[in-house]
C-alpha positions in Angstrom: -16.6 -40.3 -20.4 -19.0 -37.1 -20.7 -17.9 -34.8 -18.1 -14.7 -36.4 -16.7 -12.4 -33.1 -16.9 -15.4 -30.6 -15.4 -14.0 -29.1 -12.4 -16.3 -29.8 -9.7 -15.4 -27.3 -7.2 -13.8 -27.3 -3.9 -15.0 -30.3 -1.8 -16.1 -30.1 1.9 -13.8 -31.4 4.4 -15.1 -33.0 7.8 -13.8 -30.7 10.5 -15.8 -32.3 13.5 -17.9 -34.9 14.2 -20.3 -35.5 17.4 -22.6 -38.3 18.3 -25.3 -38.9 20.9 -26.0 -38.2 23.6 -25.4 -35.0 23.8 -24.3 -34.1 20.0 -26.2 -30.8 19.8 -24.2 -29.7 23.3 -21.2 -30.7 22.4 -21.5 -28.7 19.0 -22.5 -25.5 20.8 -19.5 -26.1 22.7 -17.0 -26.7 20.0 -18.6 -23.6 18.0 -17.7 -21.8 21.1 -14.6 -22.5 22.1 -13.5 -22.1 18.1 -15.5 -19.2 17.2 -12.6 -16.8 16.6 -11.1 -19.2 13.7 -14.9 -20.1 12.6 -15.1 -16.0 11.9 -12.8 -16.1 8.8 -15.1 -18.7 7.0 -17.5 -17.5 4.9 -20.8 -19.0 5.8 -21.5 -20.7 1.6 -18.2 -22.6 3.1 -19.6 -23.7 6.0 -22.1 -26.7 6.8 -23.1 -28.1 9.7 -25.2 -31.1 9.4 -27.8 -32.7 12.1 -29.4 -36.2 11.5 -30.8 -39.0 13.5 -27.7 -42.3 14.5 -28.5 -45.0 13.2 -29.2 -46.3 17.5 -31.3 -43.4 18.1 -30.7 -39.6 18.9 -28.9 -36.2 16.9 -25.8 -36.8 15.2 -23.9 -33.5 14.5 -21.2 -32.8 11.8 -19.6 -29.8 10.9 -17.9 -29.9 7.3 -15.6 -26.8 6.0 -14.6 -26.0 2.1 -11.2 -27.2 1.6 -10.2 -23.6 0.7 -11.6 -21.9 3.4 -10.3 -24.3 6.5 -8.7 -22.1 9.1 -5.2 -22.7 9.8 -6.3 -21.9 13.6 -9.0 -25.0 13.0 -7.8 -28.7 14.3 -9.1 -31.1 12.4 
């Protein structure tokens, strides 16, 4: 099969998850009370996603290269 021994990188790796109400809150919050382990990842490594639930309101996830997770990061 074409391409089936391509490396395809380092994957991202869901580090936190937070659902309405409140999603965008609760982020900041997290971000906060983390941000000392948060400072070792490079920011290409780091993606935090917003988008809509499927009953209404911000959904909020936070996904980390598997490389670059902090050991000081609970997952």
């Amino acid at each position: 099969m074409a391409g089936e021994l391509q490396p395809i990188g380092t994957r991202p790796q869901l580090v936190a998850t937070f659902e309405p109400p409140g999603a965008d809150e609760a982020f900041r919050a997290w971000r906060d009370e983390h941000a000392e382990a948060l400072a070792a990842v490079p920011p290409e490594a780091l993606r935090v996603e917003y988008g809509r639930a499927a009953g209404g309101g911000l959904f909020v996830r936070v996904r980390i290269d598997e490389a670059h997770i902090p050991a000081g990061l609970p997952s």
